[in-house]
N, C-alpha and C positions, 0 to 999 in steps of 0.2 A: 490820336494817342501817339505818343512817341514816347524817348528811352528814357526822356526825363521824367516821367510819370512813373518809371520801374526804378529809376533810384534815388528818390524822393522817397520811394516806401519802400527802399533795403534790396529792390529787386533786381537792381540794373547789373554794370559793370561787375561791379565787386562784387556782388554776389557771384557771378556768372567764373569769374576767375577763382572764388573762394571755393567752385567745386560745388556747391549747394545740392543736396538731392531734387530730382526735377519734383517729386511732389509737394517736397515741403515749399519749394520756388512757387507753385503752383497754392499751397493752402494759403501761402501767406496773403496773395493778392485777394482770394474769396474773403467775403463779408465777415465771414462767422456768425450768421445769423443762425444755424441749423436747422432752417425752414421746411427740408427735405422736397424742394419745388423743384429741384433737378432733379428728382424722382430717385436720389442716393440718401443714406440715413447717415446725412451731416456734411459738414464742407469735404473733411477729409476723406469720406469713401469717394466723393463727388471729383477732389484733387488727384485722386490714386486712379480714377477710370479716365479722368482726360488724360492722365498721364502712361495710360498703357491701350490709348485707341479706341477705348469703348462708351465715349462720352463727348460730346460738343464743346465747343467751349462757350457756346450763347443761353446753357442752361439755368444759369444763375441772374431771377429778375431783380434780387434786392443787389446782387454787384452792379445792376445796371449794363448800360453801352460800354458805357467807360472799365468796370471792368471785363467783359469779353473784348474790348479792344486790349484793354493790358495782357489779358494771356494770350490774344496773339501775338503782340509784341516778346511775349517772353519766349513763347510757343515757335516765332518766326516765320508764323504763316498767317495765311490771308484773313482778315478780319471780317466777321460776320453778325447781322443784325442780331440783334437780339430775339430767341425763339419767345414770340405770346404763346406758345401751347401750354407753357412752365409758369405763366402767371403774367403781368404785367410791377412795372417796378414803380413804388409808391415810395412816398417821403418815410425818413426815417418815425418810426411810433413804437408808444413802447402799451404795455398792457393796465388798466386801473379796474379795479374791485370796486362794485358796488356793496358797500357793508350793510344795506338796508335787504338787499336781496342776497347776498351771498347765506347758502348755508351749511359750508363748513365740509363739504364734501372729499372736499381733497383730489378731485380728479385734476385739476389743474398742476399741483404740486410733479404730481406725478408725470406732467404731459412737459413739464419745462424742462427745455434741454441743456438749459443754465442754471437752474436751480435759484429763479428770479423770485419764485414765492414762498412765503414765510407763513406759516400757521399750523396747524394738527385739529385734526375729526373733530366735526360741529363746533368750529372756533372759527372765528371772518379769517380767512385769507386775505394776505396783503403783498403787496408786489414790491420789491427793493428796484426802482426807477432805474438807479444808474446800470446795474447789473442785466435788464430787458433789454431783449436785442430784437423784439419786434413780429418775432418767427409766427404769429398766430395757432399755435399748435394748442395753447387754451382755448380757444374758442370752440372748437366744437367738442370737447370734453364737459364743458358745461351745462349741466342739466339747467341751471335757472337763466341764464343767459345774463349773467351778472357782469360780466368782461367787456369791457369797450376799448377799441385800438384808440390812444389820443396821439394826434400828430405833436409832433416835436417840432419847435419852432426853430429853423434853421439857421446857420450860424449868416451872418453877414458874409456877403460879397469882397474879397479881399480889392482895396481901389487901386488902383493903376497910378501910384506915380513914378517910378521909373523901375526900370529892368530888377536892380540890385533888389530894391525896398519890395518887389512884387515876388521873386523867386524866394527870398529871406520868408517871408508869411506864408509864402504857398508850400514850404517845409515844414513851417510850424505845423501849418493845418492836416499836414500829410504825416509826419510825425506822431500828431494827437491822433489821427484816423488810426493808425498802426497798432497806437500803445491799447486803443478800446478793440481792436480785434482781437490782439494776443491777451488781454484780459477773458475776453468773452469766450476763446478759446480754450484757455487755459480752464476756464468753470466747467466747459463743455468736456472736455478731458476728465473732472473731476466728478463731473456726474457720471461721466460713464465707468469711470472706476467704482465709485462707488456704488452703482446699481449691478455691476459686476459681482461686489464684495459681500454685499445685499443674498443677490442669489445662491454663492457660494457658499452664504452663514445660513441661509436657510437652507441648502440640500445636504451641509453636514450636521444639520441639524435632523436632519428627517431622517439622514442614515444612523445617527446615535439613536434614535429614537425606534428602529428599527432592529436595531441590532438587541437594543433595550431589551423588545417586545420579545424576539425571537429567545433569548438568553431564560426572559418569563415562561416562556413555554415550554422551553426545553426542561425549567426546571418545573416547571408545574407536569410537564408528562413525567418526570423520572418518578415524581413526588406520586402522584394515581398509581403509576405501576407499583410502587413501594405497599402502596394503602393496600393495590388490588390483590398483591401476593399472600399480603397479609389477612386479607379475607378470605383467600384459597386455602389458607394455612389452619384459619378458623373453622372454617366449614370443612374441611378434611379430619379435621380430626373430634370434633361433630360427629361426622360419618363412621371416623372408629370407634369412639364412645360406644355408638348407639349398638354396635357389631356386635363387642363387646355383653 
C-alpha cells in the first residue's frame, strides 16, 4: 500500500494539506459496511476510536489488508496484519429473501443498518440490492432463516497496458469504490437519524400521554371531592332534620 491508494480515494495529499479532521480522513477509507466486527456500533464510532488510541487499525475484515494498510499509510505508522479475531474478509455479498419462507416478521427491517429492506408486518420482505452492503446483521434476527448472503460477482481485473491506461481505470475503479461508501454511509446516517427521531416521537408521545393521564386524575379527584362534600352536606343535614 502506498500514497497512491490515499489519493485515488480523496485521502492523500490534498486532503492532508486541505486540513481534513483525522476522523473523517479515517471513515472515509472504512467500507461502510456497519458490520460492527470491530466490535464499535458502525464505521464511525470504529474511525473516532482509531482516532483517539483506543482501537487497531487491523479491526475492519470487510476493508480487508488493503485497508488497514491504507490507514497506516494515513495513520503513518507501521502496518499490521489483519486481526482474525474480528472475522475473516469475504467477497463483497449482499442479502436475498426467500418469499416462500419469509413471513413478514420485520426483524430484519429493523436489524439493517442501511435501511436495505422494504416491507411491513406479515407482508415478504425484500431487499433493494444496490443499497446492501453485506453487514450480515439479518441473519441471525431471523426466526425462519429465510436470508441467504449471495456473493456478488466481481468486477473484472483492470489489464495492464501501459502506465497511463492502467492508473486512468484504477481511478475510475477507486472513484466508483468511493461514491458506494459515501452513499451507504449517508443511508447509515439516515437510519440513525431517523431511529433517533423514532424514539424521540414515541417518548414525547408517552410524556403527553402522561401528562394526559395525570390532568384525568387530578380532575377526576377535584370532581369525588366535589360529589364527597356534597354527600357530607347531604347527610348533615339529614342529621338536622331528624334533630329537629
Amino acid at each position: 500500500m502506498n500514497e497512491n491508494f490515499l489519493i485515488l480515494t480523496g485521502m492523500g495529499y490534498a486532503s492532508k494539506v486541505k486540513g481534513s479532521l483525522l476522523v473523517d480522513q479515517i471513515d472515509a477509507i472504512l467500507p461502510q459496511t456497519q458490520c460492527n466486527q470491530c466490535d464499535f456500533q458502525g464505521c464511525r464510532p470504529y474511525a473516532e476510536a482509531i482516532a483517539n488510541g483506543d482501537a487497531e487499525i487491523n479491526q475492519c475484515p470487510p476493508g480487508g489488508q488493503e485497508g488497514a494498510d491504507a490507514l497506516a499509510e494515513l495513520l503513518g505508522v507501521e502496518p499490521l496484519l489483519l486481526n482474525e479475531e474480528h472475522g475473516e474478509t469475504k467477497p463483497k455479498r449482499i442479502a436475498l429473501v426467500d418469499e416462500k419462507v419469509c413471513i413478514g416478521c420485520t426483524l430484519c427491517i429493523k436489524a439493517c443498518p442501511v435501511d436495505a429492506f422494504v416491507g411491513s408486518s406479515k407482508v415478504m420482505t425484500q431487499v433493494i440490492s444496490e443499497e446492501c452492503t453485506g453487514c450480515d446483521l439479518c441473519l441471525p434476527v431471523c426466526p425462519v432463516d429465510c436470508i441467504d448472503m449471495i456473493e456478488v460477482k466481481p468486477a473484472n481485473p483492470i489489464p495492464f497496458i501501459n502506465y497511463y491506461q492502467f492508473y486512468e481505470e484504477l481511478y475510475k475503479k477507486q472513484t466508483q469504490e468511493k461514491k458506494q461508501r459515501e452513499i451507504a454511509k449517508g443511508r447509515f446516517e439516515f437510519h440513525e437519524m431517523r431511529v433517533e427521531r423514532n424514539k424521540q416521537e414515541r417518548s414525547d408521545l408517552l410524556e403527553a400521554r402522561m401528562i394526559a393521564l395525570k390532568e384525568k386524575m387530578s380532575k377526576d379527584k377535584a370532581q369525588k371531592e366535589k360529589i364527597d362534600a356534597a354527600m357530607r352536606r347531604v347527610s348533615s343535614s339529614k342529621v338536622n332534620n331528624e334533630v329537629k
